[in-house]
C-alpha positions in Angstrom: 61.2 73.4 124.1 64.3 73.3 126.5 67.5 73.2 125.3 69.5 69.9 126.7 72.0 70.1 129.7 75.9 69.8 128.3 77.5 66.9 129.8 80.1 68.1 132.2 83.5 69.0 130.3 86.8 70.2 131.2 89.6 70.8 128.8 92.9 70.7 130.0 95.5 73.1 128.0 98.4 73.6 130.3 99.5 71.8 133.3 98.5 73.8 136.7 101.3 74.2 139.1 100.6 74.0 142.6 98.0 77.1 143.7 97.2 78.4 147.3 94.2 80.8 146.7 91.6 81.3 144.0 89.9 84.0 142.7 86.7 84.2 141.0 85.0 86.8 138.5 81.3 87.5 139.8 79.1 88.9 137.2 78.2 85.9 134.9 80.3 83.6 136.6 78.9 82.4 140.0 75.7 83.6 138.5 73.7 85.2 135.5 73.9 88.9 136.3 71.9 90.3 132.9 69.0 90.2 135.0 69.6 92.0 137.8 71.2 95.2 136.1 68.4 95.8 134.1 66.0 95.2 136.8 67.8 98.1 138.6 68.1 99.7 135.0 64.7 99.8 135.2 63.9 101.2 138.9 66.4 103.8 138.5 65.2 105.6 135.3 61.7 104.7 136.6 62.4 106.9 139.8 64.4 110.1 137.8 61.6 110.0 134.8 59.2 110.5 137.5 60.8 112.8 140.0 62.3 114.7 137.4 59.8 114.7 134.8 61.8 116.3 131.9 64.0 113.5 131.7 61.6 111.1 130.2 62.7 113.5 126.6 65.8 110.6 126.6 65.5 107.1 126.0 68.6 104.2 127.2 70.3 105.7 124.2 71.1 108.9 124.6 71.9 107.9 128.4 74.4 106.1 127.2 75.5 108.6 124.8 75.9 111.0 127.2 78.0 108.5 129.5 80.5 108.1 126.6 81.2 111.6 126.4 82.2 111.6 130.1 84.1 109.1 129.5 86.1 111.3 126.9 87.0 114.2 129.3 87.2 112.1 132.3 88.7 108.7 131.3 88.8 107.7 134.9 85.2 106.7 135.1 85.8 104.0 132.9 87.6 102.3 135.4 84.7 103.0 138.1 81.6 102.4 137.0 80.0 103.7 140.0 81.2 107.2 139.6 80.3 107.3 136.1 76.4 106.0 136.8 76.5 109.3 139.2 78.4 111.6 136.8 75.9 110.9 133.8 73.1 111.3 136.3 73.9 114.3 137.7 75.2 115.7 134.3 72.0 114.3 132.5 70.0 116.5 134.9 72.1 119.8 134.4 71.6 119.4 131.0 67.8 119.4 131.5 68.5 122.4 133.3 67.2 121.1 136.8 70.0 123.5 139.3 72.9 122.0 140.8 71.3 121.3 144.0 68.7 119.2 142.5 70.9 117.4 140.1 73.4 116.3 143.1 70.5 114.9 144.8 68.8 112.8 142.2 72.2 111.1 141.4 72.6 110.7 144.8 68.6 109.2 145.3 69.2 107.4 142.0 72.5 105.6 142.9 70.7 104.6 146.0 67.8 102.8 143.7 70.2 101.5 141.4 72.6 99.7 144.5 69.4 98.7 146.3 67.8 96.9 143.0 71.6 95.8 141.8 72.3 93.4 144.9 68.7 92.0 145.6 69.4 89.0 145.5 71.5 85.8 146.8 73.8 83.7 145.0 72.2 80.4 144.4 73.0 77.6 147.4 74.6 75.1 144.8 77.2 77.8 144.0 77.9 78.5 147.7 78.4 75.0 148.4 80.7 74.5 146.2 82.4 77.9 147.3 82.7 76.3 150.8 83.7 73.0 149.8 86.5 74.8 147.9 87.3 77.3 151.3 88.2 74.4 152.9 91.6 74.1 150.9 92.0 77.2 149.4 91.6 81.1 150.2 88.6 82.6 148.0 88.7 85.8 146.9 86.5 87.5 144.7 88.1 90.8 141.4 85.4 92.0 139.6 84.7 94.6 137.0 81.5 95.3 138.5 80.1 96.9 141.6 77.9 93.9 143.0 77.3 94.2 147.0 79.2 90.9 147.8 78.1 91.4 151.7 74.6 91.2 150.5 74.7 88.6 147.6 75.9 85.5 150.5 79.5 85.9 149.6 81.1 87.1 152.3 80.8 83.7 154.1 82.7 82.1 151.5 85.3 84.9 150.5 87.9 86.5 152.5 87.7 89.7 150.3 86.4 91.1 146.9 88.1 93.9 145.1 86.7 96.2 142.5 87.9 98.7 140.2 87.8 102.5 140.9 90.1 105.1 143.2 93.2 104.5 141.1 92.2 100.6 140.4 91.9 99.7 136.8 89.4 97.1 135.7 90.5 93.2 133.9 92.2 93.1 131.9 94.8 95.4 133.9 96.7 93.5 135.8 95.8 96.1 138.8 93.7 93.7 140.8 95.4 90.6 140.1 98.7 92.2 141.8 96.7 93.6 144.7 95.0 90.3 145.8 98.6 88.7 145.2 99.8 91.5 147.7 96.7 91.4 150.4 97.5 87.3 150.4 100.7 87.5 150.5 101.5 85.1 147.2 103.3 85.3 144.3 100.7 85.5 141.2 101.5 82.0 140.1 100.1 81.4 143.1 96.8 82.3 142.4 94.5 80.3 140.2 91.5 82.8 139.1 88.2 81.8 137.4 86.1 83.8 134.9 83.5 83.5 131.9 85.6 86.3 130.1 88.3 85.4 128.0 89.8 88.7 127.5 88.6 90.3 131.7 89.7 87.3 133.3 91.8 84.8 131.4 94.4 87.3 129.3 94.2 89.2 132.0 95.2 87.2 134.9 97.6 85.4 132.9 99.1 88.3 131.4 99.6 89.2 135.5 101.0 86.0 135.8 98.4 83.8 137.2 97.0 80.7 136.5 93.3 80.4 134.5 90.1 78.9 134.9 88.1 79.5 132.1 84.2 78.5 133.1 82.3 78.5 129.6 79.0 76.8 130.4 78.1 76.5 126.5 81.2 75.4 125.4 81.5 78.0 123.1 84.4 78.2 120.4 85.6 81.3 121.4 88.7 80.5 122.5 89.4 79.8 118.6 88.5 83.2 117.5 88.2 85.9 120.1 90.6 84.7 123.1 93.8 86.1 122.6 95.9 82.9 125.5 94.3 79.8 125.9 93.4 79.2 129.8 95.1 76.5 131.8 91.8 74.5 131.8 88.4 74.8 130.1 84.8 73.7 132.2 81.3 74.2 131.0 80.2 73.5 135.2 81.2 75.4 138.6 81.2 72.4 140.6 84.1 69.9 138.3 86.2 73.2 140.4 85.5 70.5 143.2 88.0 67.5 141.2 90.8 70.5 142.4 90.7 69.1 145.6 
């Protein structure tokens, strides 16, 4: 049994002021990223448990274990989660006692799997037509959390630039990003309207940098009630009423 399409909704909470560039959140926003990270998930542990046969002791669990205890004497890798894939890797391996040698190089080969898998894929033609439509008006930019390949995704056709956290950057909700894009465009952050599926990431977060807020929420879900700490400027459950901007 399929669940029924929502009828198209937006919610209008605050008035927008006039905006010259938007920015969008990637994972979960211009498409459903779940998917793809555990498909490279997958390939990665598949190529370590095999190349590195002692390995296959852990489970997801104490991975991620593991990765949290990094994260305790380097807090730094939580704002890069690149780095802290590689760290746990090559710190998982040491603790299996492979030698340093062979745990630099199956981070290394396993970061490789993981990008390859993590990217394979484009972002659906619907969504980049409305991205062009929208380019047509309005710069497009891209601040994510994550460490997608936009080049290889299709976005780079639509979007000036993406940024993403790491080397000093902080991840949403840190205002980091938001004030660099406002700097690389040359705009004040009122300027900026940004677009996101999280409402702590992306809507406190660009409106605590001063921004305005598109909060895309395709099940119309009450969280803004409970969990969101502001209220966005406007509410949609569908990418495309973006296009009623223009």
């Amino acid at each position: 049994m399929t669940t029924p399409l929502l009828k198209a909704s937006m919610i209008q909470y605050q008035r927008l002021q006039p905006f010259s560039a938007i920015s969008f959140d990637l994972d979960d926003t211009l498409y459903n990223n779940l998917p793809y990270v555990l498909h490279a998930s997958d390939e990665l542990f598949s190529l370590i448990n095999q190349t590195y046969p002692a390995t296959t002791a852990w489970g997801a669990d104490q991975w991620q274990q593991l990765k949290h205890q990094l994260f305790i004497h380097h807090p730094e890798l939580v704002h890069d989660t690149t780095a802290a894939r590689y760290a746990m890797l090559r710190q998982g391996l040491l603790h299996f006692g492979y030698s340093e040698v062979e745990a630099s190089k199956g981070a290394q080969d396993g970061m490789a799997c993981f990008t390859h898998h993590r990217s394979n894929f484009t972002v659906d033609n619907n969504v980049l037509q409305v991205l062009e439509r929208l380019s047509q008006r309005y710069q497009l930019i891209g601040i994510t959390n994550g460490n997608v390949d936009s080049q290889r995704i299709g976005l780079d056709k639509v979007m000036k630039f993406v940024l993403h956290p790491g080397h000093g950057v902080k991840m949403k909700p840190a205002a980091d990003m938001f004030s660099l894009a406002c700097r690389q465009l040359d705009i004040k952050p009122a300027a900026l309207l940004h677009v996101g599926d999280h409402p702590l990431s992306d809507i406190a977060g660009a409106k605590m940098a001063g921004c305005q807020t598109v909060w895309l929420n395709p099940c119309m879900q009450q969280r803004h009630k409970k969990a969101q700490p502001v209220l966005p400027h406007i509410e949609i459950n569908h990418l495309d009423l973006l296009l009623g901007l223009l």
